[in-house]
Backbone as CSV, one residue per row, in Angstrom:
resi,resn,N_x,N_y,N_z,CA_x,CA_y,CA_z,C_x,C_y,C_z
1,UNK,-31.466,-69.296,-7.973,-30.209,-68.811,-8.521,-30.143,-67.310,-8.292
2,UNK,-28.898,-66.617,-7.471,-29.038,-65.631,-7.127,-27.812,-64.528,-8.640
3,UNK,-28.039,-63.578,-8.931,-27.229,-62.441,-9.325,-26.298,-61.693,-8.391
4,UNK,-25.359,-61.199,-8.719,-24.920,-60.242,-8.445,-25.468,-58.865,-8.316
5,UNK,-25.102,-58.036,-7.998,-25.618,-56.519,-8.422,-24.761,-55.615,-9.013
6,UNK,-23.323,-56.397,-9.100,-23.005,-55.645,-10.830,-23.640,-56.714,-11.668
7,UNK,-23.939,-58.223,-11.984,-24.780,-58.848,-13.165,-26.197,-57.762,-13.980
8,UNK,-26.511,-57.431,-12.209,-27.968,-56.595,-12.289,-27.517,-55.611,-13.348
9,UNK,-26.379,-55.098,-12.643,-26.634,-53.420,-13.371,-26.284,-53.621,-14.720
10,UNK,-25.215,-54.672,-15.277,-25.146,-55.027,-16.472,-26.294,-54.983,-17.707
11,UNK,-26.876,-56.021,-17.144,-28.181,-56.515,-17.563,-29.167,-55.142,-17.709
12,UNK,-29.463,-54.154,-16.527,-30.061,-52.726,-16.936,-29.409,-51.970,-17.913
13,UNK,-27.899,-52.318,-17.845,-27.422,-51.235,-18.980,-27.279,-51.992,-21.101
14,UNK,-27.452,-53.157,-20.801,-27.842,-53.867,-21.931,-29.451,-53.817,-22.243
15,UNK,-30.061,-53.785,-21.618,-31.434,-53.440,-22.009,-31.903,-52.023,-22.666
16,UNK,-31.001,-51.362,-21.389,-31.277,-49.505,-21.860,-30.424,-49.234,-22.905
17,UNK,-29.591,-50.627,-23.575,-28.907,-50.354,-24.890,-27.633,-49.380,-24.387
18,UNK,-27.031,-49.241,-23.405,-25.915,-48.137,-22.672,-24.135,-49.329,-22.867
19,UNK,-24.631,-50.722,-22.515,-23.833,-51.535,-22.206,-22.934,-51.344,-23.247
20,UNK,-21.267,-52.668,-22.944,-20.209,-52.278,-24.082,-21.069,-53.644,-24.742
21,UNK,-22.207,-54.769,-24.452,-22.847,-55.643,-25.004,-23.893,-55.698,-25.833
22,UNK,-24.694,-54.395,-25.479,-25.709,-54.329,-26.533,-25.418,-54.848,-27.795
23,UNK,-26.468,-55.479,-28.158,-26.730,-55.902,-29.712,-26.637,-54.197,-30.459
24,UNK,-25.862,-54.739,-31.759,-25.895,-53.613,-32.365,-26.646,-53.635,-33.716
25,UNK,-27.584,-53.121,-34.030,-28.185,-53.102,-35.457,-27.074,-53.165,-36.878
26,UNK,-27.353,-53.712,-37.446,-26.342,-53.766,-38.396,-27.359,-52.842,-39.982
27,UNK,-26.915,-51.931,-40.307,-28.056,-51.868,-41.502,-26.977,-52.528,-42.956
28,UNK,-27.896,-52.710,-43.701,-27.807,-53.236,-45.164,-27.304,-52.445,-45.855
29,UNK,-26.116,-52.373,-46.356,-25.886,-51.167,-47.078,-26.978,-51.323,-48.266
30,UNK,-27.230,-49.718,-48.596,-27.870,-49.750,-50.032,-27.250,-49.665,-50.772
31,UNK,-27.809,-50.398,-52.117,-27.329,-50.819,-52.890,-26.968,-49.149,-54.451
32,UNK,-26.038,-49.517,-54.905,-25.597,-48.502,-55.748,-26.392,-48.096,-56.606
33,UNK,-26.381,-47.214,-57.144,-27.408,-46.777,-58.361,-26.130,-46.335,-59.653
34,UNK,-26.290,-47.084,-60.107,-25.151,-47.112,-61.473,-25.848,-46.200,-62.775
35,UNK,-25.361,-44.982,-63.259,-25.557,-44.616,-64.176,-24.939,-44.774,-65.615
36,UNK,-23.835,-44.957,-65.290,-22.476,-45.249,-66.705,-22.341,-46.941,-66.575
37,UNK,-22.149,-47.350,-67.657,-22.047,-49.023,-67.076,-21.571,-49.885,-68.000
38,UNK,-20.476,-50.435,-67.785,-19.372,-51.075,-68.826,-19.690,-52.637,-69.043
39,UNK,-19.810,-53.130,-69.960,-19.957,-54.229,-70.639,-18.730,-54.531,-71.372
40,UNK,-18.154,-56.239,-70.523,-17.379,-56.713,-71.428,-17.057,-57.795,-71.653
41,UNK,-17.099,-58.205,-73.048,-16.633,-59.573,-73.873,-15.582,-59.949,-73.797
42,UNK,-15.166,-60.484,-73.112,-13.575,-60.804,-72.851,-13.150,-62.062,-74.429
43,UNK,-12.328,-62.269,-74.782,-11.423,-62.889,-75.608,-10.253,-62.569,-76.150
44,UNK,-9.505,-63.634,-76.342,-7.787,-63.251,-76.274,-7.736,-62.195,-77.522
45,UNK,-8.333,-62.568,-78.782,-7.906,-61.920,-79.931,-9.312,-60.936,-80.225
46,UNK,-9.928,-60.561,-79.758,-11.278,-60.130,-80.087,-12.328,-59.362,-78.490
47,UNK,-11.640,-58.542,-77.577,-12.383,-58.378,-76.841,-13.174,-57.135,-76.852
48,UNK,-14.657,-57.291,-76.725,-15.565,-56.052,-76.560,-15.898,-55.404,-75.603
49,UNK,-16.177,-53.793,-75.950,-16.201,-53.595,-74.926,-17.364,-52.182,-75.136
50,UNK,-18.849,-52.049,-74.377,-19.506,-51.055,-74.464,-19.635,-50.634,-73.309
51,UNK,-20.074,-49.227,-73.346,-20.498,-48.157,-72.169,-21.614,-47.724,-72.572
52,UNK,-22.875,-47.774,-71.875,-23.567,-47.055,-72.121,-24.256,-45.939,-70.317
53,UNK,-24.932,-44.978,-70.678,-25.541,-44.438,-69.821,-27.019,-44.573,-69.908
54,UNK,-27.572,-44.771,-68.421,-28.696,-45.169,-68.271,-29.587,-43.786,-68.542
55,UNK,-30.662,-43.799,-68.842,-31.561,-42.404,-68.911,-32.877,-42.532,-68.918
56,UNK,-33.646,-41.284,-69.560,-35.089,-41.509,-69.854,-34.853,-40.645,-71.505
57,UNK,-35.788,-41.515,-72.315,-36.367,-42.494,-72.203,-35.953,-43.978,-72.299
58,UNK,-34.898,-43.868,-72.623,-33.820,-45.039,-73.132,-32.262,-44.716,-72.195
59,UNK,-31.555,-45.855,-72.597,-30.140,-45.946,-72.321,-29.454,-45.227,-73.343
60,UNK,-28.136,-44.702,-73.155,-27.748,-43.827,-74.471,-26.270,-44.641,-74.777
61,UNK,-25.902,-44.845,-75.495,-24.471,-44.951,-76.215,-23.299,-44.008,-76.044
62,UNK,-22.461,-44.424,-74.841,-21.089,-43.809,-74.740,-20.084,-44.407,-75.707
63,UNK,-19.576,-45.437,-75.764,-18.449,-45.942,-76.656,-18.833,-47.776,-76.467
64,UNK,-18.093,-47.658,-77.279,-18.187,-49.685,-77.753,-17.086,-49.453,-79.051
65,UNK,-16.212,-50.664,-79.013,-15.174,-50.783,-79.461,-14.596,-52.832,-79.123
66,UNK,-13.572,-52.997,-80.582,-13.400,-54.663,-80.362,-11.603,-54.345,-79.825
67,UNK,-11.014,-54.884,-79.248,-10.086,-54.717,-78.915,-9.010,-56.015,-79.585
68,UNK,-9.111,-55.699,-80.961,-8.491,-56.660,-81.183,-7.046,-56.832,-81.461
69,UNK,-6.808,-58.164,-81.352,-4.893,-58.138,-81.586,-4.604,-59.412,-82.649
70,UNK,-3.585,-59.299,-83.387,-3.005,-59.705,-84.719,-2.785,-61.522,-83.907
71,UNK,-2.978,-62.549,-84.981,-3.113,-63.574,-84.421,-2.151,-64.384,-84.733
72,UNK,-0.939,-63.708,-84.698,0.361,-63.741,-84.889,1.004,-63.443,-83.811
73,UNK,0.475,-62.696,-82.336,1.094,-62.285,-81.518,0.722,-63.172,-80.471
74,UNK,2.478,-63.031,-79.411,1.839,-63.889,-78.532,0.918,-63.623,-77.356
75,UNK,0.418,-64.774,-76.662,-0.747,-64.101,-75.590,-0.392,-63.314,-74.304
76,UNK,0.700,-63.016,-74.218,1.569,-62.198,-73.349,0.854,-60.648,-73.723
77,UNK,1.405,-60.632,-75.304,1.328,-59.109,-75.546,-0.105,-58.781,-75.928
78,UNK,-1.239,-59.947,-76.436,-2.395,-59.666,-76.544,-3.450,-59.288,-75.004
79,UNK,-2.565,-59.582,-73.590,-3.102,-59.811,-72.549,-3.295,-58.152,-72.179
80,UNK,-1.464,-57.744,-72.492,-1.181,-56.161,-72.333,-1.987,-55.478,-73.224
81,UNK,-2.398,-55.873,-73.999,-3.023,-54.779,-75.212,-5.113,-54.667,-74.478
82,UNK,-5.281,-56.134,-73.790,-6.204,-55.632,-73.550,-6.778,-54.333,-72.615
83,UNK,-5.983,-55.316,-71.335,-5.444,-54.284,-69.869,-5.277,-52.522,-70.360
84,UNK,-4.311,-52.453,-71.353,-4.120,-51.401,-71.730,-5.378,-50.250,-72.178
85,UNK,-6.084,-51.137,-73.139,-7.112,-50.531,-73.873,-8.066,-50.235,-72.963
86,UNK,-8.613,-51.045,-72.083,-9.270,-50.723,-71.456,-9.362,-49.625,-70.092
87,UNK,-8.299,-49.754,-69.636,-7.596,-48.342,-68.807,-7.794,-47.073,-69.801
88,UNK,-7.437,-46.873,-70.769,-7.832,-46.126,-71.512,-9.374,-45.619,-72.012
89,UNK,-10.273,-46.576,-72.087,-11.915,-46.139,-72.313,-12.236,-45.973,-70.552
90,UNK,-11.335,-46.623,-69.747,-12.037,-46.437,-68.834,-11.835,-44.876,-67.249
91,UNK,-10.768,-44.202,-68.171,-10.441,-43.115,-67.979,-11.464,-42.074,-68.574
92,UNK,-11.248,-42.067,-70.010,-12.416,-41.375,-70.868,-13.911,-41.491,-70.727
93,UNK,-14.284,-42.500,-69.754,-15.493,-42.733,-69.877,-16.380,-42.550,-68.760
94,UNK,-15.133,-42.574,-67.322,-15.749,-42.585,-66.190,-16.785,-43.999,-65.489
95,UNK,-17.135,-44.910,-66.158,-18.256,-45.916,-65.654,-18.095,-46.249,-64.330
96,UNK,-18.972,-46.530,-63.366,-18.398,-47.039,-61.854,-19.156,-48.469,-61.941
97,UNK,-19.527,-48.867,-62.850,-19.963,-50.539,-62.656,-19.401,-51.253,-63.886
98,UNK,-19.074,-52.700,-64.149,-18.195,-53.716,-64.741,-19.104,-54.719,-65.008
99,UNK,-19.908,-55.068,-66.319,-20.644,-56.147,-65.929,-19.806,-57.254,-66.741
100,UNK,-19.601,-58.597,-66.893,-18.421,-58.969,-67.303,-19.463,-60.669,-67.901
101,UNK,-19.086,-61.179,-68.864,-19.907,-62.568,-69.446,-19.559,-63.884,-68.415
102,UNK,-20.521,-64.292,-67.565,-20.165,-65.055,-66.789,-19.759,-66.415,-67.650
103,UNK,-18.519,-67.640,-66.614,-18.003,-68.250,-67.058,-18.767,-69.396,-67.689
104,UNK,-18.462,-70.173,-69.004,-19.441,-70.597,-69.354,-18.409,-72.266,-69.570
105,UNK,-19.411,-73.788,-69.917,-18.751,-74.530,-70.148,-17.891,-74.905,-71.197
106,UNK,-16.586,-75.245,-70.960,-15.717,-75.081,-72.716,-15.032,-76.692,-72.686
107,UNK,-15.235,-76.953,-73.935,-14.883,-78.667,-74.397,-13.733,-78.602,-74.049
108,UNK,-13.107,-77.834,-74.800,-11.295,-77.768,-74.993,-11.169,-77.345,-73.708
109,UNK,-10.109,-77.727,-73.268,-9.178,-77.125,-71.444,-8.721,-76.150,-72.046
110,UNK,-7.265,-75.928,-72.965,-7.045,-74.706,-73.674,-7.691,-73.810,-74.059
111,UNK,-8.934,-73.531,-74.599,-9.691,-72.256,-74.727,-10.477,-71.964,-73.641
112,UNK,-10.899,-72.812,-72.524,-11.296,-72.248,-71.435,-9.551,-71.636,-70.479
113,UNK,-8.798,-72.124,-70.752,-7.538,-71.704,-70.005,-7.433,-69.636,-71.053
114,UNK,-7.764,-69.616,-72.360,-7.665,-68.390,-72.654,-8.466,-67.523,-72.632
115,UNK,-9.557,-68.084,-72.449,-10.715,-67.206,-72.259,-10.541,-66.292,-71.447
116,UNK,-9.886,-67.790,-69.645,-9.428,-66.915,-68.380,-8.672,-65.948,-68.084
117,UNK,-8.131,-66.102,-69.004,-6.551,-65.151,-69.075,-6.949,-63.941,-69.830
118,UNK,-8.017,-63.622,-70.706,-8.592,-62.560,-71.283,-9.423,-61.904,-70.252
119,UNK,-10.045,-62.891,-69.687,-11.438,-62.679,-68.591,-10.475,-61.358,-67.473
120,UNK,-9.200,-62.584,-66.514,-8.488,-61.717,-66.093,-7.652,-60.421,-65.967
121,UNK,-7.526,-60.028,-67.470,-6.135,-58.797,-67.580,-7.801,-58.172,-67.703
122,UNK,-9.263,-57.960,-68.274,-10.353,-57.296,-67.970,-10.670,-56.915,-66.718
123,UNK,-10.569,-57.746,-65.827,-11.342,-57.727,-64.710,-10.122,-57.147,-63.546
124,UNK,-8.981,-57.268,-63.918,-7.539,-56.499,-63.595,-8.144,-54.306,-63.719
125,UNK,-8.276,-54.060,-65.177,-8.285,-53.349,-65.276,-9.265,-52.957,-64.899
126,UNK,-10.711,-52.961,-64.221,-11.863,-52.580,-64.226,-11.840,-52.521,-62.661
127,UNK,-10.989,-53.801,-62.102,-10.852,-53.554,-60.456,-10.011,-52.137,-59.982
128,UNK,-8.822,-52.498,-61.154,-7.851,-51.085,-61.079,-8.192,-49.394,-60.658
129,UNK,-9.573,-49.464,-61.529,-10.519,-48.189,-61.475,-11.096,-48.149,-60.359
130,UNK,-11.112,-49.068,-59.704,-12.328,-48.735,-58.847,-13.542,-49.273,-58.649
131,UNK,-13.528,-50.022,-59.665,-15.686,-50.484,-60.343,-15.700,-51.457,-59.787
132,UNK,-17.005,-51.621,-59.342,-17.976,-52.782,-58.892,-18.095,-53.762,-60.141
133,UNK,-17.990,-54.980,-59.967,-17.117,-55.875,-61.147,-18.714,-56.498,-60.494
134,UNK,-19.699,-57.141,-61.520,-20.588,-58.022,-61.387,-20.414,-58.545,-62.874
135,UNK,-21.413,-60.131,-62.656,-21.089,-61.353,-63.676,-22.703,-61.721,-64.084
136,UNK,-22.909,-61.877,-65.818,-24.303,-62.448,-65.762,-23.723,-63.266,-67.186
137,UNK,-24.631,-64.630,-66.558,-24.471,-65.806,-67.619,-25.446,-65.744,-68.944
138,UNK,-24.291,-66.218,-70.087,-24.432,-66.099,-71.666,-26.122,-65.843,-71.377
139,UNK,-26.775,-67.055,-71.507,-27.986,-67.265,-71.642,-28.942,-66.270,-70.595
140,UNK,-28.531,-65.878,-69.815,-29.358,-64.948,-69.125,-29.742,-63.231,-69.804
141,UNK,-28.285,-63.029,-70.201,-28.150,-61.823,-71.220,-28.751,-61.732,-72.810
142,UNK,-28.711,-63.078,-73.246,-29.731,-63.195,-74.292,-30.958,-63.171,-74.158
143,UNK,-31.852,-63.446,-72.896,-32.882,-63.624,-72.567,-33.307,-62.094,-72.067
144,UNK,-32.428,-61.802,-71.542,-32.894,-60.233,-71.247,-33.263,-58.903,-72.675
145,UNK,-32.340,-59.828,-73.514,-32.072,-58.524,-74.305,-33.176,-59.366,-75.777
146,UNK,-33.022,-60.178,-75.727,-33.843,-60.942,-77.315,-35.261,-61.887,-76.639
147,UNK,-35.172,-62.362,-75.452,-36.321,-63.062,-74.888,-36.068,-64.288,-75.548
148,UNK,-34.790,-64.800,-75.545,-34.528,-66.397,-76.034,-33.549,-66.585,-75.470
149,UNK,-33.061,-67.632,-74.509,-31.761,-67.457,-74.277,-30.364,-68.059,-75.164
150,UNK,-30.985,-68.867,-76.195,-30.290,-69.594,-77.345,-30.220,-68.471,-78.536
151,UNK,-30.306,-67.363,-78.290,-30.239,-66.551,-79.258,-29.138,-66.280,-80.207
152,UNK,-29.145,-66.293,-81.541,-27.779,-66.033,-82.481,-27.330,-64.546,-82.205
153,UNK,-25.741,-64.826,-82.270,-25.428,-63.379,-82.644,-25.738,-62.286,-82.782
154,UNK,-26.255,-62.316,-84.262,-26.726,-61.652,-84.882,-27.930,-60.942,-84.463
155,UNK,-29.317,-61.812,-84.067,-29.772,-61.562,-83.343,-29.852,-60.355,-81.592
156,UNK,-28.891,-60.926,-80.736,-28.242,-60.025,-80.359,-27.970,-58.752,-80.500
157,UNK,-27.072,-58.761,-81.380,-26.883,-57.380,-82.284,-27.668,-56.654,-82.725
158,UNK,-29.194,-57.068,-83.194,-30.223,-56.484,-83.837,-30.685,-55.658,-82.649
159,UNK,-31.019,-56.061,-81.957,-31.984,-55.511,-80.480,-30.924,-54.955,-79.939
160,UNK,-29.599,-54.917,-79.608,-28.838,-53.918,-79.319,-29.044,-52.804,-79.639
161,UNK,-29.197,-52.616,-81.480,-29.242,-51.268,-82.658,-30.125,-51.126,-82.182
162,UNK,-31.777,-51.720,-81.716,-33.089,-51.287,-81.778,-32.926,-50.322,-80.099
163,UNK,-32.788,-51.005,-79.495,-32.169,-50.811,-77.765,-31.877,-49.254,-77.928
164,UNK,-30.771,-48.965,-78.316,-29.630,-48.357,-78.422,-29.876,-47.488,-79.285
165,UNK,-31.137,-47.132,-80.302,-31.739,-46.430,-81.413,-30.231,-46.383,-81.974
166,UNK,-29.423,-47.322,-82.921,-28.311,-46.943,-83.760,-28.822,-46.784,-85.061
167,UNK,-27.975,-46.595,-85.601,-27.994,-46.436,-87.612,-27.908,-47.789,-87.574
168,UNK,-26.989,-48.444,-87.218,-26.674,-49.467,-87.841,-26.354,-51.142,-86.112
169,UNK,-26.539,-52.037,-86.672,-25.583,-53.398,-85.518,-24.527,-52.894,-85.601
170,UNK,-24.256,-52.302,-83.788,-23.008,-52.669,-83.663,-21.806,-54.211,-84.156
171,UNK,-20.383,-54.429,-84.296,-19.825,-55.261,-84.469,-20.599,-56.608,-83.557
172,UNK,-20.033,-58.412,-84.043,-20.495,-58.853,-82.914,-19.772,-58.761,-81.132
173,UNK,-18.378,-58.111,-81.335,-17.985,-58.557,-79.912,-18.456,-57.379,-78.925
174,UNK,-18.507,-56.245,-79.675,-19.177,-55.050,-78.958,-20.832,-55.222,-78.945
175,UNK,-21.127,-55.800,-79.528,-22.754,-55.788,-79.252,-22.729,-56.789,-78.095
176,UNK,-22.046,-57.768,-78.246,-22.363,-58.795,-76.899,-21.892,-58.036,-75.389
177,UNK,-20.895,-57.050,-75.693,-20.667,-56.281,-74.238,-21.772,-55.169,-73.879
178,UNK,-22.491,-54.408,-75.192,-23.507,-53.862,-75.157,-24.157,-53.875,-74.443
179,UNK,-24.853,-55.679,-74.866,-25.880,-56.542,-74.213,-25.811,-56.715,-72.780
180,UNK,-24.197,-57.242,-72.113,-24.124,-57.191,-70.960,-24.542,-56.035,-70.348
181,UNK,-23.784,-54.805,-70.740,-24.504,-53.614,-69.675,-26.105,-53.207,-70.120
182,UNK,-26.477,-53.591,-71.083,-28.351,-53.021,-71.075,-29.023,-54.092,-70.005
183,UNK,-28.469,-56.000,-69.994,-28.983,-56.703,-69.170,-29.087,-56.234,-67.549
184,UNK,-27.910,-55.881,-67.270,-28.069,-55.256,-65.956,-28.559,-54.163,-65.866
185,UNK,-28.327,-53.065,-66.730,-29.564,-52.017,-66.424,-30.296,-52.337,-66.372
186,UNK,-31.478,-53.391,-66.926,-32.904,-53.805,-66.615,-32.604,-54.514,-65.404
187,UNK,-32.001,-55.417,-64.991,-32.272,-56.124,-63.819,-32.069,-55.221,-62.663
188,UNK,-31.115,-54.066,-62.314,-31.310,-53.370,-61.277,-32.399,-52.514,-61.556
189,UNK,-32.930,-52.001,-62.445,-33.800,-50.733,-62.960,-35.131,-51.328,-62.065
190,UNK,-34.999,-53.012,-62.406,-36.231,-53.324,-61.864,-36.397,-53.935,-60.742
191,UNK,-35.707,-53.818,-59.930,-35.134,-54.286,-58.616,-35.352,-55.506,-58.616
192,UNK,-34.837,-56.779,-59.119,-35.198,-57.628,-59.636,-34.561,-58.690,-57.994
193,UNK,-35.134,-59.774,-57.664,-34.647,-60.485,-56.534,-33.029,-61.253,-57.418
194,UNK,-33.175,-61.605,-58.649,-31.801,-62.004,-58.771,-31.032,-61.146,-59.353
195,UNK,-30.423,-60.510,-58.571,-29.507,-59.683,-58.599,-28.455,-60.230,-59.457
196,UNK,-27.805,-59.442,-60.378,-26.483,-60.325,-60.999,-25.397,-60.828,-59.876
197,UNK,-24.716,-61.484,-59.605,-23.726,-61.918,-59.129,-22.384,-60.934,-59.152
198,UNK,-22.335,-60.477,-57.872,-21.108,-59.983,-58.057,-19.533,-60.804,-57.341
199,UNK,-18.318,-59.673,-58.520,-16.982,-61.135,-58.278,-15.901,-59.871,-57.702
């Protein structure tokens, strides 16, 4: 089988890497280093929401707050009130990462249909900014933060205050967003192979 001698010269200039064919290295982007980092509890009437900053020797406490709305209103205006609120901490606060309660199984179709709709006007406003939106499931975030993944509330909340050196447990819907951003600070802190999931 004979070549050409433009095939040839091809073939020399793909080797010497000159060609329009060369293989091109692709690198991996590296991965972000998140210092500010937003945690949030999504729910229609009750959503949480913490910031904390990563540090030494500990993580520190920017804001945490429940975003709640009167249960008299409809889910239209509780959707706006979240969206809203959160554009607002998330101006004041600066965070460039979103860690958000991954989706979990719900009996009722209707409260998994509101959950979504809370989940969404969150994940609206957090894309809005700019932020890297990642997801870690209930039980994974309990396990990170209490070492059970069936952990109560309350519980939760305790090791947040301890976490977090507070006076006091944060509320429960802000401690559970807490929880989300301290879980991912440990899992990137420790370059962990399962990375949270990002959406």
């Amino acid at each position: 089988m004979g070549i050409s001698a433009k095939d040839f010269e091809q073939m020399k200039n793909r080797l010497a890497g000159r060609g329009d064919r060369s293989p091109r290295v692709l690198r991996t982007p590296e991965a972000k280093t998140h210092e500010v980092i937003l945690g949030i509890d999504p729910s229609l009437r009750g959503t949480g929401y913490g910031i904390i900053r990563r540090g030494n020797p500990g993580p520190e406490l920017l804001a945490e707050g429940t975003i709640s709305a009167h249960s008299r209103w409809e889910r239209s205006r509780c959707l706006l009130l979240i969206a809203q609120t959160l554009r607002d901490v998330l101006r004041r606060n600066a965070p460039t990462v979103c860690v958000v309660e991954g989706l979990f199984y719900a009996q009722n179709f209707q409260t998994a249909l509101i959950m979504g709709e809370a989940r969404g006007a969150s994940l609206v406003a957090a894309a809005e900014a700019g932020l890297e939106i990642f997801e870690i499931a209930p039980r994974k975030v309990k396990q990170a933060i209490v070492g059970y993944g069936a952990a109560q509330k309350s519980a939760v909340a305790r090791m947040v205050q301890r976490l977090l050196n507070l006076s006091a447990p944060p509320a429960a819907d802000a401690a559970d967003a807490l929880a989300l951003a301290l879980a991912y600070a440990q899992e990137v802190g420790r370059h962990s192979l399962t990375v949270p999931k990002r959406i």
